[in-house]
N, C-alpha and C positions, 0 to 999 in steps of 0.2 A: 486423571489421565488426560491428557493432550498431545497435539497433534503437531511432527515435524515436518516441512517440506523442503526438500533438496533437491537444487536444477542440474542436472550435468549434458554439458554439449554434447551431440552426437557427432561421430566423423563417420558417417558412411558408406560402406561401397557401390557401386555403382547397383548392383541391384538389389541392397538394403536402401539406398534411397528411395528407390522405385515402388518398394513396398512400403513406406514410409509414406510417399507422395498418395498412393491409392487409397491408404488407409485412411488419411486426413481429407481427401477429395470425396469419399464415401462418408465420411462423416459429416462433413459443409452438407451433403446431397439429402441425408437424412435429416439431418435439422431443421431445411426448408420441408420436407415432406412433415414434419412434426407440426411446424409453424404453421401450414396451407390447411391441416386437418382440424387446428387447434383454432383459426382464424374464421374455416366456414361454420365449424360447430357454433361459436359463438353468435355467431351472424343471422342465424337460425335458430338457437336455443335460447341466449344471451344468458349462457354460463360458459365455464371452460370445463376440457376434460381432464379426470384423473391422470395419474402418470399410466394408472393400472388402465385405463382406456385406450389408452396412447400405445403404449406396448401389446395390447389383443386386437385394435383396429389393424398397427401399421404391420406388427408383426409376423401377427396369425390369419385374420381374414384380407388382409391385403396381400399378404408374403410379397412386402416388397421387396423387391432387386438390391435395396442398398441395405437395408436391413441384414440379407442373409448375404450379404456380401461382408459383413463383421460379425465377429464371436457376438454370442448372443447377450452374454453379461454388458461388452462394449456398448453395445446398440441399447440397453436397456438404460444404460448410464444416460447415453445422449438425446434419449427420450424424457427420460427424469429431466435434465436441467431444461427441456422446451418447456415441460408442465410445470416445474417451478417458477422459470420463467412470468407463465402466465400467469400464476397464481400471485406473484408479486404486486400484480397491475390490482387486485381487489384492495390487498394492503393500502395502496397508493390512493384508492378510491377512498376508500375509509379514514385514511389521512386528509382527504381534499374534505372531507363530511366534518371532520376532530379540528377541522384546522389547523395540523402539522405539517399539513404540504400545501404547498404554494402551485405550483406548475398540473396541469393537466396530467395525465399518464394517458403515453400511446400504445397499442397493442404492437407487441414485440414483433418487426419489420423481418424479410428474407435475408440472408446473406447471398453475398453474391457471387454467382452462381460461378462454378468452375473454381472459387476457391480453394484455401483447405482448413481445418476448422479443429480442433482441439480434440483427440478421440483418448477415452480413459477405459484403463483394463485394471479391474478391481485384483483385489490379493488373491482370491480363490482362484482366478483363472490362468495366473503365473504360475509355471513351476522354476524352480531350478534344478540346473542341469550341467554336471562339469563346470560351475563356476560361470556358468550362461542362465540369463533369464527367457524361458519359454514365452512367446504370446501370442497365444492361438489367432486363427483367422477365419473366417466366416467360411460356410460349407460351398458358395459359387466359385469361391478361391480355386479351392480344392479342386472343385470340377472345374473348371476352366484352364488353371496355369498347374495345378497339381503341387502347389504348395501350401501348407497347411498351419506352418508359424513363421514366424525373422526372432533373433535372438540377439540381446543387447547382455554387454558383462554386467556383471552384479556387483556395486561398490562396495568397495573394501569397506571402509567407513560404517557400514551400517549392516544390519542382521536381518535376515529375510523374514524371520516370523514376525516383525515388526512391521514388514511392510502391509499399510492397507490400500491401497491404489499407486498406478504408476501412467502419468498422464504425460502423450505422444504431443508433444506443443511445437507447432509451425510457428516462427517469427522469423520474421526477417531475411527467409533464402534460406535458415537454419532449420536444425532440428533439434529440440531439449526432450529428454526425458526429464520430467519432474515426480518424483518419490516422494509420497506423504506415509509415515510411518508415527508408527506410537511413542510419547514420548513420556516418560516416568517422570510428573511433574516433581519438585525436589523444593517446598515451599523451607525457608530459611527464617529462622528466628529474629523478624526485627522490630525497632523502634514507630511503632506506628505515628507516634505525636512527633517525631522527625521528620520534616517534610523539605523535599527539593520543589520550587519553583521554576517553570519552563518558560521561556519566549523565546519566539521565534524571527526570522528576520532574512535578508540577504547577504550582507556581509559579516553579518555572525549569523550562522544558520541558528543557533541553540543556544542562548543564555541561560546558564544554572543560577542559581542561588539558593541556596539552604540555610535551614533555622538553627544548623550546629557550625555556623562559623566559612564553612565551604562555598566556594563560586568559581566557574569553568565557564568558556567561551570556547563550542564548536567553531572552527571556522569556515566559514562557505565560500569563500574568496576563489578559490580551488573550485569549486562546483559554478561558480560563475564565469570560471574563465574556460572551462569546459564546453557549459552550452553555447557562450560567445562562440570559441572554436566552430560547435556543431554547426549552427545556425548559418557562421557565414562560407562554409562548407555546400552547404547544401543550397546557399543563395547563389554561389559560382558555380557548382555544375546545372540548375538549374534555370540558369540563365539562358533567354531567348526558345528557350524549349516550353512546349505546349503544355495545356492544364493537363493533369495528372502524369506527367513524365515521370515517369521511376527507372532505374537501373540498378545493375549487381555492385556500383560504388558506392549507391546511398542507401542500399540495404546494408551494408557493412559498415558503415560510417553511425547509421542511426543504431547497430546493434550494439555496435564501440561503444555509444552513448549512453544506451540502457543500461549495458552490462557496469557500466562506472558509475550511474546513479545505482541501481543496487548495489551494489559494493558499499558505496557511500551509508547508503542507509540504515544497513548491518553493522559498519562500523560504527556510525552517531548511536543507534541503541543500545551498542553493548558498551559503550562508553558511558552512557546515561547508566545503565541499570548496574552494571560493575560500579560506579561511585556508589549506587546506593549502599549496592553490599557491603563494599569495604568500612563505609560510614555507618553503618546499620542504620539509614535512612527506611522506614515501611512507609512511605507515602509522596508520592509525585504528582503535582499542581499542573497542566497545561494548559496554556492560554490557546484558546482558539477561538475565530469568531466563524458560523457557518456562512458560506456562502462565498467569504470575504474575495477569492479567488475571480468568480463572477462577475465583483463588484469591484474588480480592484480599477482605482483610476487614477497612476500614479505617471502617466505620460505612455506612448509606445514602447519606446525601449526599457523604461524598467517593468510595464506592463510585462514583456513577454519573459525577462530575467525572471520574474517574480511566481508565474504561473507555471516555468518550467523548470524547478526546482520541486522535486517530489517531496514536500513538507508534510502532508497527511499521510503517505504511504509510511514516512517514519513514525508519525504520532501513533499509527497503528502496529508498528513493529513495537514499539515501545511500549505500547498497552498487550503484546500478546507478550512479550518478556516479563511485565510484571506479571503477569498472572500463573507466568512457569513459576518464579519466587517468589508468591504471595507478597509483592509491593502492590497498596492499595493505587489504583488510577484514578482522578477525576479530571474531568476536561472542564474547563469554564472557559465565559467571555472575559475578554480580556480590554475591554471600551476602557478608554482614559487611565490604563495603567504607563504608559511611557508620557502622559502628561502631568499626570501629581506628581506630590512628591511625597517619597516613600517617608523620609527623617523627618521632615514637617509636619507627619498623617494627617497629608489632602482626605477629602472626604471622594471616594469612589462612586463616581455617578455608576449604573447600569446602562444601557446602550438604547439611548433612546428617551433616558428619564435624568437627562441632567438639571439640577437646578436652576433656577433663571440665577443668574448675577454669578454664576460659579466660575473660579478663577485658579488656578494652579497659584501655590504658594514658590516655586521655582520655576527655571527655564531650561528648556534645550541651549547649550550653545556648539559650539563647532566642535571639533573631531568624536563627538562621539562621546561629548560630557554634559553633566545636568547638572544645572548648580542652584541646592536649595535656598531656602528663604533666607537664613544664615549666614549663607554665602560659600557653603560647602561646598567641594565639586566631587562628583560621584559617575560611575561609569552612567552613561544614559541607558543602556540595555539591561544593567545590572540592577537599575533603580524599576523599570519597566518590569522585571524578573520577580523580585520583591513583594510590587503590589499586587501580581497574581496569587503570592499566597495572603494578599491580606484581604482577598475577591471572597474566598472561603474560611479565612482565618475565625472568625470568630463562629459559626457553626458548626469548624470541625475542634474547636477550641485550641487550636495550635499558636504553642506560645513563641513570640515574634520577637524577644529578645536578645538569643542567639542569630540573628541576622546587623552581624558590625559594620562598621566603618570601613572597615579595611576590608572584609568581601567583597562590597557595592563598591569598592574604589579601584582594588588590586586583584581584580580576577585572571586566572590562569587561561590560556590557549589552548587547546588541542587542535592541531593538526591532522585531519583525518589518516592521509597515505605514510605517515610518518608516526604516529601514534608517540609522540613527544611532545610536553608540555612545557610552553616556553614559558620565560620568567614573567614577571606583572607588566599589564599591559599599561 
């Protein structure tokens, strides 16, 4: 069993916003009461408290004002993710002790204050009703304004007994309902010793290559001329106005933006995972190196191209798609694969352990070709693509001789908004 989530915009009326606005402004309010509790305990004890602490401190011997100002299941929810929260910081501790993290961990800071902040109302506390979803509201409500729920419709698209939470999300001057619902995973019969190969990039977001003859090229061309768009948008209204200027144009503008990077994202994964299927590919290679984002230092302006392009939010769409139709995922580093060469089998340094005197047997040259030792010319993304599955190849013992000539030379386009694959590139 797994889990779906679906965003839908809210259009609401004047005083469904308002109850909207209260319920997220009561949410911000309790989070910091979660945070202030959770911050002096520690301060004092040097633990943190349960979630079950959190909820009989703020709820019951405090009876806080924001607490009984939401349903009680809500408030319980946004108590749980404080104490999670904190409980993340020991993980991180224990990571700095194991040597898997690097950076300090801070104790989880206030939000600020008058905000409004993400409030979640679990399945039990929804009912429906005429084709309306009920969501109750905290018992001050009631005594104060005498209203007691707001009611949002219930998407056609999906089945109420399905639903397990349904989370009230502020961005951007907006309001989304987000629906997380059960989803009957449907694992599909396939070739596990088939493997696609992934890299990643700006002008081509996603380079496939596969061990059964197949190669595809995402294009990101479209998502870079997007954020160009964004960026010099928000650089003219923002001009000559003070730090932190915000307005109701560049919350609409920034939300245009999101909504067309998720868009994007959903499309690149079902495009990945649909090749699989159709090929009966069961196993996918991703190059990723951590950190790399941080570290990138490829000038200012491809600097900011490069970091605002949602590349991992896909890798992880794409790892929760494999895992609806059991396609094996592994992620590897991906060091010195777009500098060997793949037809020649350079020998793969690991990152950080390259050989003294090691030398690429071919070269990058101009538009976007590699030409091996031989003197072949080969897509340079397609050849990059390749030797990530030769990063794992002999461990997972995946045989590399269904990757030809003509894959690594003549790979296919896809167009995200256009879902058409144009002839060889």
């Amino acid at each position: 069993m797994s889990y779906g989530c679906q965003q839908i915009l809210i259009s609401p009326s004047k005083d469904l916003k308002a109850l909207l606005e209260y319920v997220c402004t009561e949410a911000n309010s309790l989070i910091n009461c979660g945070i202030y509790y959770s911050r002096q305990y520690y301060f004092k004890t040097g633990s943190f408290p349960s979630k079950a602490d959190l909820h009989k401190q703020i709820g019951t011997i405090q009876q806080n004002k924001h607490y009984q100002a939401l349903y009680s299941d809500t408030a319980q929810q946004i108590l749980t993710g404080v104490a999670e929260s904190f409980k993340s910081c020991i993980g991180l501790v224990k990571g700095i002790k194991k040597g898997t993290v690097t950076q300090k961990p801070r104790l989880p800071n206030y939000r600020t204050s008058g905000g409004l902040a993400l409030a979640t109302f679990t399945g039990r506390s929804i009912k429906l009703k005429g084709g309306m979803l009920r969501f109750p509201l905290g018992s001050l409500v009631k005594a104060w304004f005498g209203v007691d729920a707001f009611y949002l419709p219930m998407p056609s698209n999906l089945d109420f007994k399905t639903i397990r939470e349904v989370r009230i999300l502020p961005r951007n001057r907006c309001f989304y309902a987000e629906f997380v619902y059960k989803v009957q995973t449907s694992p599909i019969e396939l070739d596990k010793s088939k493997v696609l190969g992934i890299g990643h990039g700006l002008n081509n977001w996603l380079t496939c290559v596969s061990n059964v003859g197949t190669s595809f090229i995402v294009d990101g061309l479209r998502l870079k001329s997007l954020n160009q768009w964004y960026n010099k948008s928000v650089a003219k209204i923002k001009e000559d106005k003070p730090q932190g200027f915000w307005s109701n144009k560049l919350a609409s503008i920034t939300e245009k933006r999101n909504r067309q990077m998720r868009d994007a994202v959903n499309k690149a994964a079902r495009i990945v995972v649909n090749h699989c299927i159709d090929n009966q590919i069961g196993s996918i290679i991703f190059g990723w190196n951590t950190g790399q984002k941080q570290n990138a230092d490829m000038g200012k302006k491809n600097n900011q191209k490069f970091v605002q392009i949602p590349t991992a939010k896909l890798k992880n769409r794409i790892e929760q798609l494999c895992k609806q139709y059991g396609i094996e995922f592994v992620e590897t580093e991906e060091s010195y694969s777009s500098k060997a060469s793949f037809l020649d089998n350079d020998v793969l340094p690991k990152f950080g352990a390259k050989p003294e005197g090691w030398k690429s047997s071919g070269t990058r040259t101009n538009r976007g070709l590699f030409k091996t030792g031989t003197g072949i010319k080969i897509n340079a993304d397609c050849n990059g693509a390749a030797n990530i599955i030769r990063k794992v190849a002999i461990m997972a013992k995946f045989d590399l001789a269904g990757i030809s000539r003509g894959a690594l030379s003549a790979p296919k386009k896809v167009l995200l908004w256009t879902l058409q694959k144009s002839q060889c590139l």
